[in-house]
C-alpha positions in Angstrom: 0.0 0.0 0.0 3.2 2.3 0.6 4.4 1.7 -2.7 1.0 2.5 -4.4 1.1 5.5 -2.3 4.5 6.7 -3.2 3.8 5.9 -6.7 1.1 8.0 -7.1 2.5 10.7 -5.7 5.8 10.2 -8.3 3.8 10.2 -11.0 0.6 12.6 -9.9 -2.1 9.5 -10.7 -4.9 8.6 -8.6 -3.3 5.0 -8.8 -6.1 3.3 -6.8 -8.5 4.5 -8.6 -6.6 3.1 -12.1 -5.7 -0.1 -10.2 -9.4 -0.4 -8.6 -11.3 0.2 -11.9 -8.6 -1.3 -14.7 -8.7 -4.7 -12.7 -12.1 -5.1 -13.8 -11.7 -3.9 -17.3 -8.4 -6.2 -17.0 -10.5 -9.3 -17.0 -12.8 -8.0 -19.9 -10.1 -7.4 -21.7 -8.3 -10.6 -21.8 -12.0 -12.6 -22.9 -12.4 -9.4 -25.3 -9.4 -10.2 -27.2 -9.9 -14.1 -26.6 -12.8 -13.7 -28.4 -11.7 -11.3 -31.4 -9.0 -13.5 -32.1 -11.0 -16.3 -32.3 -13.6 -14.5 -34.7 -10.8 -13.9 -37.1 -9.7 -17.1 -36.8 -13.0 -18.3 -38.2 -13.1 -15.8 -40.8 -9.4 -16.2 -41.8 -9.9 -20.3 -42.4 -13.5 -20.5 -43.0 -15.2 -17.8 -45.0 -13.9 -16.9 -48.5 -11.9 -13.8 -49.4 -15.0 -12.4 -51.6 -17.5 -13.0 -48.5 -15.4 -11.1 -46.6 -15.0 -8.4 -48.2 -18.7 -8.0 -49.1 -18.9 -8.6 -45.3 -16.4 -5.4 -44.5 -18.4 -3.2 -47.4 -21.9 -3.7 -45.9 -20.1 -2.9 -42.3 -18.5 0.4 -43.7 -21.9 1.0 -45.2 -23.6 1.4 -41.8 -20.8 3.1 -40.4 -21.3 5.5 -42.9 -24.6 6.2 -41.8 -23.9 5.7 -37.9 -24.4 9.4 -37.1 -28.1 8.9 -37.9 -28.3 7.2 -34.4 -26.8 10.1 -32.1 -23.5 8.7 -32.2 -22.2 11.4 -30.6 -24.6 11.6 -27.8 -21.9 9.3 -26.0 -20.2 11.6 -24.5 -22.6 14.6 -23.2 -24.5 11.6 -21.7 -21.7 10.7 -19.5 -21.2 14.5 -18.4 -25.2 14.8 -17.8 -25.5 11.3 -15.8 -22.2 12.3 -13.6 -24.0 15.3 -13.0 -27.2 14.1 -11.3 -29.7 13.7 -15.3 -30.0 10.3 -15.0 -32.7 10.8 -17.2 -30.0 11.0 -20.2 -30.4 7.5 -20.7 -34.1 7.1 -21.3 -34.0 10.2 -23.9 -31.1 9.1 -25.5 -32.6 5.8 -26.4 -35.9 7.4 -27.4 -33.6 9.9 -29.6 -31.5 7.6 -31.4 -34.7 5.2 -32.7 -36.6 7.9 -34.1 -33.3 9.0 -36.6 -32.1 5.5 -37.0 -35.6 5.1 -39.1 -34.2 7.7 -41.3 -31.2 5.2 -42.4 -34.2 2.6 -43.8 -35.2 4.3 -47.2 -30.9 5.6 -47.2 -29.8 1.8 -47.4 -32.7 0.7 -49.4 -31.3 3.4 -52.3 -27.6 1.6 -51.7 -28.9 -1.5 -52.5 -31.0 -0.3 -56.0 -27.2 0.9 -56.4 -25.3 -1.9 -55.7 -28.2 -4.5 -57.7 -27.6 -1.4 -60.9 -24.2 -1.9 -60.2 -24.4 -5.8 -60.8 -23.5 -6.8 -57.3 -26.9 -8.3 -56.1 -25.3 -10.1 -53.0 -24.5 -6.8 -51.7 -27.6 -5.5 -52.5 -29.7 -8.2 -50.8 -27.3 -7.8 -47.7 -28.7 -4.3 -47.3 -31.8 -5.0 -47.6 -32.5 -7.7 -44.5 -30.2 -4.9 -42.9 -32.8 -2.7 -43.0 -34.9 -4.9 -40.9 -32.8 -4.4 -37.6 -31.4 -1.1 -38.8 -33.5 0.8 -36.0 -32.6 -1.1 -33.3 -28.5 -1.3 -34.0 -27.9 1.8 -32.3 -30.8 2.9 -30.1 -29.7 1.0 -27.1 -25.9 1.7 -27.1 -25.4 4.4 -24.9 -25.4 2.3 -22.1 -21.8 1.8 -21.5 -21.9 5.9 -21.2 -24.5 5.5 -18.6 -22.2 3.2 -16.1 -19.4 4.4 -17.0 -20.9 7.9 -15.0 -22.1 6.0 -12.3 -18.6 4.5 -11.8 -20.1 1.0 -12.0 -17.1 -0.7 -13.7 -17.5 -4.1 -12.7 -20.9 -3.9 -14.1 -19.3 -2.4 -17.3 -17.0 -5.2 -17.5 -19.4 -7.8 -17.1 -21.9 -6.8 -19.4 -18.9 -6.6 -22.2 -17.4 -10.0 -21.6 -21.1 -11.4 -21.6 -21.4 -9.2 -25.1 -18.2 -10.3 -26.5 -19.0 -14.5 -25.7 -22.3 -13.9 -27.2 -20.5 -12.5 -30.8 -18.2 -15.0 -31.2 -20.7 -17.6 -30.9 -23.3 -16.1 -32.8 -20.5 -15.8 -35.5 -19.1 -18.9 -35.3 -22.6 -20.5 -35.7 -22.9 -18.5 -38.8 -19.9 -19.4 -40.6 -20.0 -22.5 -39.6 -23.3 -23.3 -41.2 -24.0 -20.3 -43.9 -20.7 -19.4 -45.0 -22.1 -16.5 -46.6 -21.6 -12.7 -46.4 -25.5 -12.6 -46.0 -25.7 -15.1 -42.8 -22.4 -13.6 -41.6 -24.0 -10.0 -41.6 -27.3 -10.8 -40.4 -25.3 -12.8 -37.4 -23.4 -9.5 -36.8 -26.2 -7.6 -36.3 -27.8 -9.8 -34.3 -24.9 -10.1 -31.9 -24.9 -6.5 -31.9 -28.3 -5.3 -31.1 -29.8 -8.3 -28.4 -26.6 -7.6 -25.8 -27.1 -4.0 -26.1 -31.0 -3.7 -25.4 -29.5 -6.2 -22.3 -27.3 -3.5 -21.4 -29.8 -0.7 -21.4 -32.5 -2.9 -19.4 -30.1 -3.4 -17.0 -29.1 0.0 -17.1 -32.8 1.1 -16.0 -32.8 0.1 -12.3 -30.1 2.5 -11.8 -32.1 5.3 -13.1 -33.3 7.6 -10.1 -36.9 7.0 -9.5 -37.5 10.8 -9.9 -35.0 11.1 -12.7 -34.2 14.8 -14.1 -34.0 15.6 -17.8 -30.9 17.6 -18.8 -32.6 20.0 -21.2 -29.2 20.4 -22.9 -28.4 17.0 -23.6 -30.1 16.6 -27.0 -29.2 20.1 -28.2 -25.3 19.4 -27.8 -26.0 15.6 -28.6 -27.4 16.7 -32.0 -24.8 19.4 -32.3 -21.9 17.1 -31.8 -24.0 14.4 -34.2 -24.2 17.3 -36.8 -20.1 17.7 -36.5 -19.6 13.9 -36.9 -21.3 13.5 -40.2 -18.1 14.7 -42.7 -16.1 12.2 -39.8 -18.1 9.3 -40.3 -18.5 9.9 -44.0 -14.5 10.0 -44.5 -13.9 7.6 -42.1 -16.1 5.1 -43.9 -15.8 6.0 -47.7 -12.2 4.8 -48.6 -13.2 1.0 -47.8 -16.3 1.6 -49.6 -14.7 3.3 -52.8 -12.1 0.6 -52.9 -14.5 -2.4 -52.5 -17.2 -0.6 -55.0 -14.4 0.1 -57.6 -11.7 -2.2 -56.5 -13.2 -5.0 -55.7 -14.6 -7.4 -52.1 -10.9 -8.7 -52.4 -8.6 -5.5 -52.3 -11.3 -4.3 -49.1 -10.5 -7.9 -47.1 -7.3 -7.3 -47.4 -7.3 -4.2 -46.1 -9.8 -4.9 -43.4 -7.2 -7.1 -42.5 -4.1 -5.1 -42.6 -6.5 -3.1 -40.4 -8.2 -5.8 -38.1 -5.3 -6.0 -35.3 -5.2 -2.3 -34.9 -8.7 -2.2 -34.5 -8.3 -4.8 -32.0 -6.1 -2.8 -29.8 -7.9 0.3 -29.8 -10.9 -1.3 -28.7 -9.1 -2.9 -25.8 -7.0 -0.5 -25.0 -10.2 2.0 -24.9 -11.4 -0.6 -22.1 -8.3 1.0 -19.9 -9.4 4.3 -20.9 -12.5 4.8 -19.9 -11.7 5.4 -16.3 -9.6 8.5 -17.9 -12.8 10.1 -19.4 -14.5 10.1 -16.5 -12.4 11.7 -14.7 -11.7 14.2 -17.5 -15.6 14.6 -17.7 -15.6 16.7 -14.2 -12.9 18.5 -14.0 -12.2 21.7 -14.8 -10.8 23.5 -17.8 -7.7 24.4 -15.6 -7.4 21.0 -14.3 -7.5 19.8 -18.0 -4.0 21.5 -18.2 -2.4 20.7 -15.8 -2.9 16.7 -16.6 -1.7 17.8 -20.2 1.4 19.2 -18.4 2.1 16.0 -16.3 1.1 13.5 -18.6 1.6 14.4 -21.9 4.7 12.1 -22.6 3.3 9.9 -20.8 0.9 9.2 -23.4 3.0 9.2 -25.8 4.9 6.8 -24.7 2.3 4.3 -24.2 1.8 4.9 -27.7 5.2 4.0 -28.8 4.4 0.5 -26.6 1.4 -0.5 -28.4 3.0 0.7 -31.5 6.3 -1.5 -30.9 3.9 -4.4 -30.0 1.9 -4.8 -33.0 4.7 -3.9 -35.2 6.5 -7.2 -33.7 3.7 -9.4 -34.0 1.6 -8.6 -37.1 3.4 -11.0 -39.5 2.5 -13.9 -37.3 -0.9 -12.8 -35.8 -1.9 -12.6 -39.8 -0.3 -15.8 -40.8 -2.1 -17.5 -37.9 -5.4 -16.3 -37.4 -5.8 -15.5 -41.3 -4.0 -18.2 -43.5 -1.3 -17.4 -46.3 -3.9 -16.0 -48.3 -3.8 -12.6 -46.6 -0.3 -12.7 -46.3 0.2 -9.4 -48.5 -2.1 -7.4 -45.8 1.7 -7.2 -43.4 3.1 -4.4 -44.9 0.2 -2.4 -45.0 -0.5 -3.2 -41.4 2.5 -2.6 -40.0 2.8 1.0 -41.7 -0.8 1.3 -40.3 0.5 0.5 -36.3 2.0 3.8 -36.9 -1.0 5.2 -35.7 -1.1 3.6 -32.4 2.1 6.6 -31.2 -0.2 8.8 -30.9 -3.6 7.3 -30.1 -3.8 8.3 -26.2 -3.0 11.7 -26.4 -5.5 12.1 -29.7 -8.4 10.5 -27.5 -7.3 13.0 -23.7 -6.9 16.1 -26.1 -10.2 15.4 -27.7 -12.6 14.9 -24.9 -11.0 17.6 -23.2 -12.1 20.2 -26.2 -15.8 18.3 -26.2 -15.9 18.5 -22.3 -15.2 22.1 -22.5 -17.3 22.5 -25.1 -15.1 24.6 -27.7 -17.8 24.9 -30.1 -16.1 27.0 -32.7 -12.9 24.1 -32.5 -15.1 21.4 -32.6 -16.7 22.5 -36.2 -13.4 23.1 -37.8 -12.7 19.5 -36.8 -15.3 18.1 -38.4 -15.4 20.2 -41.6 -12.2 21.5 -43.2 -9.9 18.3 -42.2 -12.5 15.7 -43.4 -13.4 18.1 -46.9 -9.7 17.2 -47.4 -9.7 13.6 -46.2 -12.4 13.0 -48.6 -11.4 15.0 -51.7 -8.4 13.0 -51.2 -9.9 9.8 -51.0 -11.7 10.5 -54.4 -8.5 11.3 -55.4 -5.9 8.8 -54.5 -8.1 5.1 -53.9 -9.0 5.0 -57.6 -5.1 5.2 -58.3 -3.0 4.0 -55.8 -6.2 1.6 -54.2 -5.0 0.3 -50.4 -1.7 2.2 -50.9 -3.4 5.3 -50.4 -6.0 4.4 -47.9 -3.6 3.6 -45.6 -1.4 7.1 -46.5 -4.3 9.1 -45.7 -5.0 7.1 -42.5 -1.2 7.8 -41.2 -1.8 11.7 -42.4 -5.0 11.9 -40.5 -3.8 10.1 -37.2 -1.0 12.3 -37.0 -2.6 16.0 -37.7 -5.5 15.3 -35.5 -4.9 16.9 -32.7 -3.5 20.0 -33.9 -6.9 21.7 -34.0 -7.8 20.2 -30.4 -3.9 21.6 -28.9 -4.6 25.2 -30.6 -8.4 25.1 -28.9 -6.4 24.2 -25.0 -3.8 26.9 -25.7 -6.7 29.4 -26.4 -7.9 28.4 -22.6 -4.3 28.6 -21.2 -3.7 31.9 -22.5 -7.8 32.9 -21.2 -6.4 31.6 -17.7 -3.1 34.1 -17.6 -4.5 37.1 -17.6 -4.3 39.0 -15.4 
């Protein structure tokens, strides 16, 4: 207990709080990956290169329309809940169905696209999606919800529970269908039914005389509005280079792609401790953990970045057969990204906690223009080359704009 104590004291962290909270999220994460890995083991050696890639379009497809369910909502639903609105939860849910219906006739026009564009597998794919379209995201808020009350263990159970119920819906899908249409449906399944769990569990925390924050939907739907060119550009490369390119060229990619995605998510399990303490603190107090921690961050970075680097070849060999062996290259240069990951995600809630409004829409509009113009530009071309130079560009400029908004407040605090 000393040594926590002088530790925390060294480094200026509320160490107990990390230890008390991350052992939980420790356990979640070690079934979390358990489980990923074995997903990609099943789609490495038992579903075909061209159902996997139809697979990864349909899923960059709905990320493209993700904002229509309050994505954003996330993270003034955390602030709101922390601050006594448990009623956040309720309205978010109500929120998120009523736009998600506006995704239905969207993805029904993809499909007359994709069945014009003599791809009717795809096309059939979107529609059944359309069938559990509303109820993908209405229910997701719910890990928002506990993680304001502080209720980690009950956040780390309701994700292992989530994460065993995936791989098996999956598994049972490949095994029998080994299509890109019984794969997706099985997705979406194993998506939605653990998440309207979540959110019933959710409910019996909710104060019995629950408040409404009047302000949650208006910054919900402004941050929602701001995420729109983000989700567009964040989604459109895959989608231009399995349209145009080909399912194949987009497996590979999702591929090269898969372990980093792996380790964000995990590592996001560690981090949301962080953003709850960022999520009452002041704007001062924002600073000064800049100050302490900065390099810090950066240098877990590095580690994540040094770790996947080292063990891409044989994770892909493994988990994904010989036939994806050409997605290690573009992986590795990918991991790149991973350096500066943790500061990106501390700098970035601390501009949305502090709700730098004028910051927050240059984010999401000049940077993703460009990221998209270039994407028009450079897939047709130079196909997963350039997806994956436009990724490292992006990761490394984001959090200029966030840095220049926290400067603004540093200078606001000096004077005199």
């Amino acid at each position: 207990m000393k040594r926590v104590e002088l530790l925390t004291k060294k480094l200026h962290l509320d160490l107990p709080y990390f230890i008390r909270n991350s052992a939980f999220a420790f356990v979640q994460q070690i079934i979390g990956v358990s489980c990923g890995l074995a997903v990609s083991y099943i789609f490495g050696h038992f579903v075909s290169v061209q159902a996997f890639g139809e697979y990864s379009l349909v899923l960059s497809i709905l990320g493209l329309l993700n904002f229509l369910g309050l994505s954003e909502i996330d993270t003034p639903l955390t602030q709101s809940v922390s601050r006594g609105y448990d009623g956040a939860l309720i309205t978010s849910a109500r929120i998120k169905f009523g736009l998600s219906l506006i995704g239905i006739p969207i993805l029904l026009g993809f499909a007359v696209f994709y069945y014009l564009h003599q791809q009717p597998s795809i096309a059939m794919i979107l529609i059944f999606t359309t069938l559990l379209l509303p109820l993908l995201n209405t229910f997701t808020s719910y890990p928002a919800f506990l993680v304001a009350k502080r209720k980690f263990l009950s956040l780390s159970l309701l994700g292992i529970l989530s994460s065993l119920f995936f791989v098996s819906t999956i598994t049972v899908a490949s095994w029998f269908t080994k299509s890109s249409l019984g794969i997706t449906i099985a997705y979406l399944i194993a998506i939605t039914l653990p998440a309207i769990v979540g959110y019933l569990f959710c409910i019996k925390f909710v104060a019995k005389n629950f408040r409404i924050d009047p302000h949650l939907f208006q910054y919900g739907k402004f941050l929602t509005l701001l995420s729109v060119l983000p989700w567009v550009s964040g989604n459109i490369g895959s989608i231009l280079l399995g349209t145009f390119i080909g399912p194949e060229a987009l497996a590979v990619y999702a591929v090269a792609s898969r372990f980093l995605t792996a380790v964000q998510k995990n590592f996001i399990v560690f981090y949301k401790p962080v953003t709850a303490k960022l999520a009452g603190q002041s704007s001062v107090a924002h600073l000064e953990v800049l100050r302490q921690h900065a390099i810090k961050l950066l240098l877990i970075g590095v580690l994540l970045t040094l770790g996947l680097w080292i063990t891409l070849p044989w994770l892909i060999r493994f988990f994904f057969t010989d036939k994806y062996m050409n997605a290690i290259i573009y992986g590795r240069f990918l991991s790149l990204t991973l350096i500066v990951l943790p500061f990106n995600w501390v700098v970035s809630d601390m501009m949305m906690y502090q709700k730098k409004t004028h910051a927050l829409i240059i984010r999401s509009t000049i940077p993703q223009i460009i990221k998209i113009a270039l994407y028009l530009i450079v897939v047709p071309i130079y196909k997963i080359n350039g997806l994956v130079a436009i990724a490292l560009l992006d990761r490394f400029t984001e959090p200029i704009i966030p840095l220049l908004s926290l400067a603004k407040t540093r200078v606001k605090f000096k004077r005199p």
